[in-house]
C-alpha positions, 0 to 999 in steps of 0.5 A, a space after each residue: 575184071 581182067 588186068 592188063 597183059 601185053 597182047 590183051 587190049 580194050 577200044 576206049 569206047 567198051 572201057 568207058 562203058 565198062 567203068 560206067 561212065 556212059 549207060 551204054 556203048 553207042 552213047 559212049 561212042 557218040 561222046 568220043 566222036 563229038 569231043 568230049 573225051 580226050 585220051 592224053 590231051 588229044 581227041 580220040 576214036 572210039 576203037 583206040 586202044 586203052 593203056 593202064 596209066 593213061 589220063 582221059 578227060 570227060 565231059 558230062 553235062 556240067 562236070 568235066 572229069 579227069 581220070 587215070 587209068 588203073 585197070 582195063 576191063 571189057 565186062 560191065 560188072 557192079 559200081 564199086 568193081 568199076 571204081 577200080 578201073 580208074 582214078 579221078 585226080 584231085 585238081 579235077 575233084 576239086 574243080 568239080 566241087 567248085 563248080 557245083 557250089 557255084 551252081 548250087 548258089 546261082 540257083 539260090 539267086 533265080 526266083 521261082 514262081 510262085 504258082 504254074 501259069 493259068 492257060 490265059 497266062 500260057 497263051 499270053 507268053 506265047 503271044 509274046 515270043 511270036 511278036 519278039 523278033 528272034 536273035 
């Protein structure tokens, strides 16, 4: 892990790599360009530099993050040395918790089937959703 110097930066996408937050670089380019990660309240390009202090917000599937910059690092190394780049506020931990008890309890509210559809039953549904007309 390299700390920051003043003519040392990091793009924004190979620091959210870095810190493990996407499994690989185009994946994390492809979150910054469609608007889930925001750099200090605003969009960002992937290419933008990093700054030790900045706050990112991430959105993930369900979760959505927010992160202090701690350290740059342009290496991917092992999870607990990533953990060290950044640091999750509490008001977003707290949210995140929220919402996945929120989660955990609709789920518990759904009704799951009791056995998989026989075919007769598969063929049935599908004759269904062709006569329903779509929204």
């Amino acid at each position: 892990m390299k700390l920051t110097t003043d003519e040392w930066t990091v793009r924004l996408d190979k620091w959210l790599w870095a810190a493990r937050f996407f499994k690989t670089r185009s994946l994390a380019k492809t979150a910054i360009e469609g608007g889930k990660v925001h750099y200090n309240g605003t969009r960002a390009k992937p290419s933008r530099p990093v700054e030790v202090g900045a706050v990112l917000r991430l959105r993930k599937g369900f979760d959505d993050l927010t992160v202090e910059v701690l350290a740059l690092s342009d290496r991917r190394g092992p999870a607990p040395e990533a953990r060290k780049l950044y640091q999750e506020t509490e008001d977003s931990q707290a949210h995140r918790e929220r919402t996945a008890e929120l989660r955990r309890q609709s789920r518990l509210t759904q009704v799951a089937p009791d056995h998989k559809p026989s075919k007769k039953e598969r063929r049935d549904l599908q004759r269904l959703k062709k006569q329903s007309p779509e929204p």
